[in-house]
Structure formats: structure tokens, C-alpha cells
N, C-alpha and C positions, 0 to 999 in steps of 0.2 A: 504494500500500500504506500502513495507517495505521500508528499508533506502534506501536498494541500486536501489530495481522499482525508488526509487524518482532519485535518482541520473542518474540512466540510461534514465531516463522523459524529464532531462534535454538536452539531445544528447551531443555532443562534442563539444568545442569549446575551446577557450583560455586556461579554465584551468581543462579540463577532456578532456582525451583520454579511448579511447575503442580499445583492443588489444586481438585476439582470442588466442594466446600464445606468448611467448617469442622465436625466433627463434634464437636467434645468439645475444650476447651482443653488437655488433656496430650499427643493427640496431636501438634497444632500446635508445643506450646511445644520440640518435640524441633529440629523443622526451624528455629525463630523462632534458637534459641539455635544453635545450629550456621553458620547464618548471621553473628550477629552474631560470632563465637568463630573467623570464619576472614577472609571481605574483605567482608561486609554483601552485601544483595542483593533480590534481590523476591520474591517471590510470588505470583503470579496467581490469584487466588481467584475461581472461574469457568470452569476450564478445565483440560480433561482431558487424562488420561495422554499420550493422541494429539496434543495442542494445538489441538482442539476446542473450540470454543467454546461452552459450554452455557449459562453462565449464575448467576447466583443468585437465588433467590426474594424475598430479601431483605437487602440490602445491611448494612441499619442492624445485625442482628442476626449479621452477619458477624464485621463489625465490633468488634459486643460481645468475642465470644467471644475474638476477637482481644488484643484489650484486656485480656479477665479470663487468655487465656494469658499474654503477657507482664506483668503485673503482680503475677499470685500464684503464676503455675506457672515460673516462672522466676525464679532467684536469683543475681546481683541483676538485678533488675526493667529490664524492655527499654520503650526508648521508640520505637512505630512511626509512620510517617506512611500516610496512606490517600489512595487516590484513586478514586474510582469513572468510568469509563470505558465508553461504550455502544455498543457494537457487534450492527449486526443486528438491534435493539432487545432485547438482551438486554445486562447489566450483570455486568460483570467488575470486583471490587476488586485495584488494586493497590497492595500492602502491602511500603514499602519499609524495611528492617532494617539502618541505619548498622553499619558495622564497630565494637566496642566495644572502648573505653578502658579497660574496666574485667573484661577475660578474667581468667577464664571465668567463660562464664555454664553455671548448670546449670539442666536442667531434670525434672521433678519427674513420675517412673515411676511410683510407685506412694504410698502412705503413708509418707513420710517417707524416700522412697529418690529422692535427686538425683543428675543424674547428669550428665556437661559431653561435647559432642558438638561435632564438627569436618566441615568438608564437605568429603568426597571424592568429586570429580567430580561426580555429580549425586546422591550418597548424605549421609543426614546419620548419621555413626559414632561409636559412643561412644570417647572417648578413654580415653588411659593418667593414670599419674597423674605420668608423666615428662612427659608432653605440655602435661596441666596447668600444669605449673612453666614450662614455655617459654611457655604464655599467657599468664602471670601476669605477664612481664616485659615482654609484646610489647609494640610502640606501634603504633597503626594506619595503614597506611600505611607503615611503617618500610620506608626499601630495606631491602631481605634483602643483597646483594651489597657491603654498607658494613658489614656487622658483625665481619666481619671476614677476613683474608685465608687465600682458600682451597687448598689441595694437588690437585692432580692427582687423588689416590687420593678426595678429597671432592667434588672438580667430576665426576669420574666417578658419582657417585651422583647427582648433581640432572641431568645429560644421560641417565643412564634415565631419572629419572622422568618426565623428561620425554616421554620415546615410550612409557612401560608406566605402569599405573597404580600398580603396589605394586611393592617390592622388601621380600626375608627376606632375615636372613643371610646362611644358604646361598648365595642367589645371589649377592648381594655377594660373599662369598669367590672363588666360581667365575669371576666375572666379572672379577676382576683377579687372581687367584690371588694370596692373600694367606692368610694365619692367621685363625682364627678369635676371635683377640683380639686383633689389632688392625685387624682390619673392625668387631668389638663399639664398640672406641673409636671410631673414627671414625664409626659411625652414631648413638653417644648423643651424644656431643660434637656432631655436627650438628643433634640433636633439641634437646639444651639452648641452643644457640642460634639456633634457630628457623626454621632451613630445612627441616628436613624434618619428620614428625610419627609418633609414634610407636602405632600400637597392638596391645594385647595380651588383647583378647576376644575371639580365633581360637583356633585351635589351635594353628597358629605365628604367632608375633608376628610382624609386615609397618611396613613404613613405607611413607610416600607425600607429597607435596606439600604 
């Protein structure tokens, strides 16, 4: 099995995307920054939803677009490395996106509306602007488990998330039968310092990993 079978074995998630081409640099630059904005990761440009291998027509003009998303559709501006990869004789880029020092990065919806997005699981989700302030401070790479020392009632939130994707208030409360203000403290105070992450473009606000 070669690199990229192995890589493509793994499916998508956190920190690999699968992209049958580059269509337009805005919609890229959502996935490009979401990436860099959570543990960096790749991209497979050439391969589908399925992890099919189809291919690109043309690499160099992948490439480009690539380029022109991270440098003007993303603020501040992402540096990627490229590698093109041939399998089957068809040509797969792989587009690798460093975790960034300098969170958050946003990337740029429409005319003048930026917006800083986070990966959960294989989704790239616009964030909060609490969520924000915890990126701002992160460093890459930072143990999480050295920032500081955790309670019972707070390790119980990071051992769901770890078996569920999201947790809401509500269920916090339920899950340890507590108040519903002081589950509130305990879930921002975990988002402010940067274990868990906060968003609120749902209907009800959820956190997750």
C-alpha cells in the first residue's frame, strides 16, 4: 500500500480533508483556515468524498488557487507547502497546512464579511467569538493537560467529549447533576483556556474538542 492509499485509509477527519478540485479560493480558504486554527493538517486535492481517486486536470492551477486562497482570502495570510503525488497515473496534490502561531485565522465569506472557523471532526465550523479569545492565546502544540489543574466536574466534560462529538449545557447539567450556573462556569472557564471550544451559530450553543 503506498503513502497516500494509507493516508486516504484513514478517511477524513480533524486533520485530513478530501477535495475532488479547487473551485473558487473562498470556498477553500474556509477548510485552509480551520485547519491551521485547530492542529494543521492536509488536504488531498484529487480525491473524493468516497476517497476515490480521481485526479486533477491540472496541478499547477490547483495550486494557484490554493495560493491566491491562502494569501488574500485568509486573514492573516497562511503559508502552505505542496506536493504532487501520482497514482494510477492520475495526480493528487497534497496541500499541507502547519498549525498557526498566529490564531485565528479568518477566512473571507463574502465582501468584506471574515469569519475564523475550527475543525470538528471532519467538519470545518465557524466559531464563537469566546472561542476566538482562546485562539488568540493558544501556542501550537501546547499540552492542553499542563494549563492547568483540572476538577473532577471539568475532566468529566473532556471524557465525553471524548466518546460524543458535542456536549450543550443541558446535558452537562444532567450528566452530573449540577446547576445550571455553575456547569455555565465550568464550560467557559474551560473554553477560555482552551480545552474545549465553544460554538454559538446553532440554535443551542454546543461545545466540543
Amino acid at each position: 500500500m503506498t503513502e497516500l492509499q494509507e493516508l486516504i485509509r484513514q478517511g477524513e477527519g480533524e486533520q485530513l480533508e478530501f477535495k475532488k478540485r479547487t473551485t473558487h479560493p473562498t470556498r477553500i480558504a474556509r477548510t485552509l483556515a480551520s485547519l491551521a486554527n485547530t492542529h494543521g493538517g492536509r488536504v488531498l486535492v484529487g480525491v473524493d468524498d468516497d476517497g476515490r481517486i480521481v485526479g486533477v486536470r491540472d496541478a499547477e492551477e490547483e495550486m494557484y488557487q490554493l495560493r491566491e486562497a491562502a494569501a488574500h482570502y485568509i486573514d492573516p495570510p497562511l503559508q502552505l507547502r505542496f506536493r504532487e503525488v501520482e497514482e494510477d497515473a492520475r495526480v493528487v496534490v497534497v496541500v499541507t497546512v502547519p498549525e498557526s502561531s498566529h490564531k485565528p485565522h479568518r477566512a473571507q465569506v463574502a465582501e468584506g464579511d471574515w469569519r475564523a472557523y475550527v475543525r470538528v471532526r471532519d467538519e470545518s465550523v465557524q466559531t464563537s467569538q469566546l472561542t476566538e479569545k482562546a485562539l488568540e492565546r493558544q501556542e501550537p502544540e501546547a499540552p492542553r493537560l499542563e494549563r492547568l489543574p483540572l476538577n473532577k466536574e471539568e475532566l468529566a466534560v473532556l471524557e465525553y467529549l471524548r466518546q460524543h462529538p458535542r456536549i450543550t449545557l443541558s446535558q452537562y447539567m444532567k450528566l452530573l447533576n449540577i446547576g445550571k450556573r455553575r456547569a455555565f462556569r465550568t464550560l467557559i472557564k474551560l473554553t477560555l483556556h482552551g480545552y474545549i471550544k465553544h460554538h454559538d451559530k446553532e440554535k443551542e450553543v454546543y461545545y466540543t474538542l
